[in-house]
DRENDRENVEX-452660 format. One record per residue: x, y, z of N, C-alpha, C, O in turn; residue in three letters. Coordinates in pm, whole numbers, plus 50000, padded with zeros to 5 digits. Layout:
// residues N
XYZXYZXYZXYZALA...
END
This chain:
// residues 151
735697030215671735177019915585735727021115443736247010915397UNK735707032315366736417036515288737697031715240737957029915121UNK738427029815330740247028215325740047011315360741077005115338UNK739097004415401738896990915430738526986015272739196976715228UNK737626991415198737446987515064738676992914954738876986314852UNK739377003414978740217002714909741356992414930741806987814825UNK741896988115044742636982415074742536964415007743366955914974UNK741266965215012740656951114965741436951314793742326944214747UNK740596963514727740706963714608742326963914542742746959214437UNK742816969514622744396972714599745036953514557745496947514459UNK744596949814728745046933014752744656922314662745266912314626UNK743156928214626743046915814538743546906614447743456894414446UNK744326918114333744906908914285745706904514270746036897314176UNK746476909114395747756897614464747076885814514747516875814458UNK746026882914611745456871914641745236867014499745696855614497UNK744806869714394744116861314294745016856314214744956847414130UNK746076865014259747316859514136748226847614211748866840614132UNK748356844114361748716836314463748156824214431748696813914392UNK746636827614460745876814214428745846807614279745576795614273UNK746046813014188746196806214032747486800913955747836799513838UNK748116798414108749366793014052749336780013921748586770313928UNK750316782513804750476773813668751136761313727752106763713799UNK750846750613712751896737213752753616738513645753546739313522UNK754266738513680755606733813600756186722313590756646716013685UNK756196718913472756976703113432758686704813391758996711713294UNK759466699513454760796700213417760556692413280759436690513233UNK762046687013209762206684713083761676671113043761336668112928UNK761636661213173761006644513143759626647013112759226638513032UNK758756655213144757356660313114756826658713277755646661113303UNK757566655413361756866652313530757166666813563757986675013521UNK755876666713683755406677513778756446683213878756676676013976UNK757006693313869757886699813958757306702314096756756713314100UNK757236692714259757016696114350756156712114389756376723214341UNK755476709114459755016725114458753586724914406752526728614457UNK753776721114327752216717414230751276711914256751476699814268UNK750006715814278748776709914312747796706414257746916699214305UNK747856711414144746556710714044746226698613960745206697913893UNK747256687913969746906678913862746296668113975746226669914096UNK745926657513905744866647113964746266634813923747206634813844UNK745726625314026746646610514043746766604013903747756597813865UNK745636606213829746136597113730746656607013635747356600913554UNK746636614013621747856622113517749086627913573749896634213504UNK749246624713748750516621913759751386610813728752606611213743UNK750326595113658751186582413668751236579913545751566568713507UNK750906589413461751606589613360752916584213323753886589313380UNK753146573913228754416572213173754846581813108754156590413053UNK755806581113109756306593613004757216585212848758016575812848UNK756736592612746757436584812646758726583312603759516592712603UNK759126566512548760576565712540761576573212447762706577812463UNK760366572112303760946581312210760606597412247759486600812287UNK761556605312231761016619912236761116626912042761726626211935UNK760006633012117759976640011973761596653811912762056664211960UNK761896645311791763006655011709762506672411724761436676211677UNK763526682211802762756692711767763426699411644764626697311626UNK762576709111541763266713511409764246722111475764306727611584UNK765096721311360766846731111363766096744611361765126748011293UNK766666749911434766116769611452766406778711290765806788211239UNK767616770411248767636778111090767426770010975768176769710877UNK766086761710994765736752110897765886759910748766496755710650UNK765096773610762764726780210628765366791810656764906797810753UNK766556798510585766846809010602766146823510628765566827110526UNK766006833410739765776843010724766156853310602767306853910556UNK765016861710552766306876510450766576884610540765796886810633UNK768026891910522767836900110603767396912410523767026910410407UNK767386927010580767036937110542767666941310360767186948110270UNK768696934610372769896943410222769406934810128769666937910011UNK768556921810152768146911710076766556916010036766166916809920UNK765926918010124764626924910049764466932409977763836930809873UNK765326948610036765396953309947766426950209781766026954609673UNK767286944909791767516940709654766726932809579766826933609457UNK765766923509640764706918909573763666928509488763226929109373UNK763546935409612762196948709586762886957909443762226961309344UNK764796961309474765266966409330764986953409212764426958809116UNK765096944509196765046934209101763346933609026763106928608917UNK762296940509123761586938109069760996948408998760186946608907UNK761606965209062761256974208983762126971608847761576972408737UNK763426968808861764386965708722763446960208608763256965208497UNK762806946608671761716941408554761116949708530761656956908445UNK759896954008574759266961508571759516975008415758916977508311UNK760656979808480761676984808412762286978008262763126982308182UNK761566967008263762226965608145763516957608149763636951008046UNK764896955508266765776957108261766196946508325766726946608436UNK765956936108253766246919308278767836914208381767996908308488UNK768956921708252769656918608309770426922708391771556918308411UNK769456938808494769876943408630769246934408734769666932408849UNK767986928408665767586920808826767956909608838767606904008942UNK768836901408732769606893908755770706897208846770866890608949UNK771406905908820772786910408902772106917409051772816921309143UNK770956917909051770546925609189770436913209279770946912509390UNK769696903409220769146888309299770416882809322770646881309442UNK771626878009220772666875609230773416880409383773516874009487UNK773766891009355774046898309488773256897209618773856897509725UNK771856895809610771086891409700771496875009739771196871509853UNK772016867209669772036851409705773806853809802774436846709881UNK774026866009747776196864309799775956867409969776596864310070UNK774716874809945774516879510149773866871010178774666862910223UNK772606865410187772036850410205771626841910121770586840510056UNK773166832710133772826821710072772116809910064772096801509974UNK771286810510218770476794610211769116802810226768306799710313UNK768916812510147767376820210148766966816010032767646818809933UNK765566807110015765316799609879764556808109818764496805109699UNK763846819109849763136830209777763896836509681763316835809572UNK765206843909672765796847609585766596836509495767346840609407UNK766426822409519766906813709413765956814209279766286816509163UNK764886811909326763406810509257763106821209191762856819909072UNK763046833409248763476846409176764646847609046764426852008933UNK765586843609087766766842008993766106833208903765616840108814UNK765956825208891764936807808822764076813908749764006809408635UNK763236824508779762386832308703763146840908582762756840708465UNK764186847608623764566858208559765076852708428764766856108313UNK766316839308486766626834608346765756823708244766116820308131UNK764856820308295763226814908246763536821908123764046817108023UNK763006838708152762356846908080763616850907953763456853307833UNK764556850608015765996855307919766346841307833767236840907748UNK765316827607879765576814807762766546805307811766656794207759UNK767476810007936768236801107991767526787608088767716787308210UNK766936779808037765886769708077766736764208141766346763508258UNK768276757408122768526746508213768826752108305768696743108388UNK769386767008402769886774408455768776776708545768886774208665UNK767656781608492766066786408583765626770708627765006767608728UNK766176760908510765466744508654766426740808758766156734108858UNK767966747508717768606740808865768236751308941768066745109046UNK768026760808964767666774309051766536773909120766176779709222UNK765796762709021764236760109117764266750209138763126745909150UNK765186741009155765706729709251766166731609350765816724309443UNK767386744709380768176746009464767246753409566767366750909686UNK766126764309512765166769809634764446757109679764516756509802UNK763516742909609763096731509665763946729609827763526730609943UNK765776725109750766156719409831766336726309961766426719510064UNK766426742809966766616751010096765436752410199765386758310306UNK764406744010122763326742810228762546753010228762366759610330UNK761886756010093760906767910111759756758910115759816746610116UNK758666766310119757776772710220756616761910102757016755410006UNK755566762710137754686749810027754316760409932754516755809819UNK753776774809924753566783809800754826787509745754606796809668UNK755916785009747756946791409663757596777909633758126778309523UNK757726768009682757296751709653756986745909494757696742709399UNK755506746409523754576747009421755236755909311755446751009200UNK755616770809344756036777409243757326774909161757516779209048UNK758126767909230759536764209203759346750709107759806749808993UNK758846743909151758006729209103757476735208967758106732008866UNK756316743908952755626741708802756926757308755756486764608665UNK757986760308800759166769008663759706756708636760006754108520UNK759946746008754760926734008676760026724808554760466721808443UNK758986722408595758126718708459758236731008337758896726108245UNK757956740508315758006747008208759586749008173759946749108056UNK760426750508269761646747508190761976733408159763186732108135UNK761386724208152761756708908114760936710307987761296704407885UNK760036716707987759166716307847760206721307712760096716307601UNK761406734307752761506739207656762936733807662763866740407616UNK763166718307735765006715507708764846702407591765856697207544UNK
END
């Protein structure tokens, strides 16, 4: 009796995983043969004419690793006192990724602070235009207002 209940327990959840088969839809959105689970009227479904645009995989640039950390140096540099190393650190950060809008905006900051106003508003235009993110957005948006204040 023993080896009859283990045997059960062993099987089960192959039986349970048999019976819960997922339906699959090829690419028109219809039911791939095989499939049992859906009901008649959501098989007669139309399917729609327009399909939805899917986004580009490199809408917003990734950083890679040599880019963070030169950020992370740029910000001890401030920190530091030392304006115009984290310029040349971010700089160098934009030559390895260039469509990464975080270190534009960064740069946009730096020469803000060094008085170069028209330089920090195209810089926080050019992160706008690379498609950042709605908080660094916003942030890029009110450096280009305070540098319009002081042109």
């Amino acid at each position: 009796m023993k080896i009859i209940k283990r045997l059960c327990l062993l099987l089960l959840p192959w039986l349970l995983t048999a019976c819960g088969t997922i339906p699959t839809y090829n690419s028109n959105g219809t039911e791939v043969q095989g499939s049992t689970n859906t009901s008649k009227a959501e098989q007669s479904k139309p399917t729609p004419a327009v399909k939805a645009k899917q986004a580009a995989v490199d809408e917003t640039a990734q950083a890679p690793a040599a880019v963070l950390s030169l950020m992370k140096r740029a910000e001890e540099q401030v920190a530091r006192g030392d304006n115009p190393g984290a310029i040349a650190s971010l700089e160098r950060a934009i030559r390895i990724a260039p469509r990464y809008p975080e270190t534009y905006y960064r740069l946009g900051e730096r020469y803000f602070n060094q008085g170069n106003y028209k330089q920090a508003r195209s810089l926080a235009e050019k992160s706008i235009t690379l498609g950042a993110d709605w908080l660094l957005r916003r942030q890029a948006e009110s450096l280009m207002e305070r540098a319009s204040a002081y042109q």
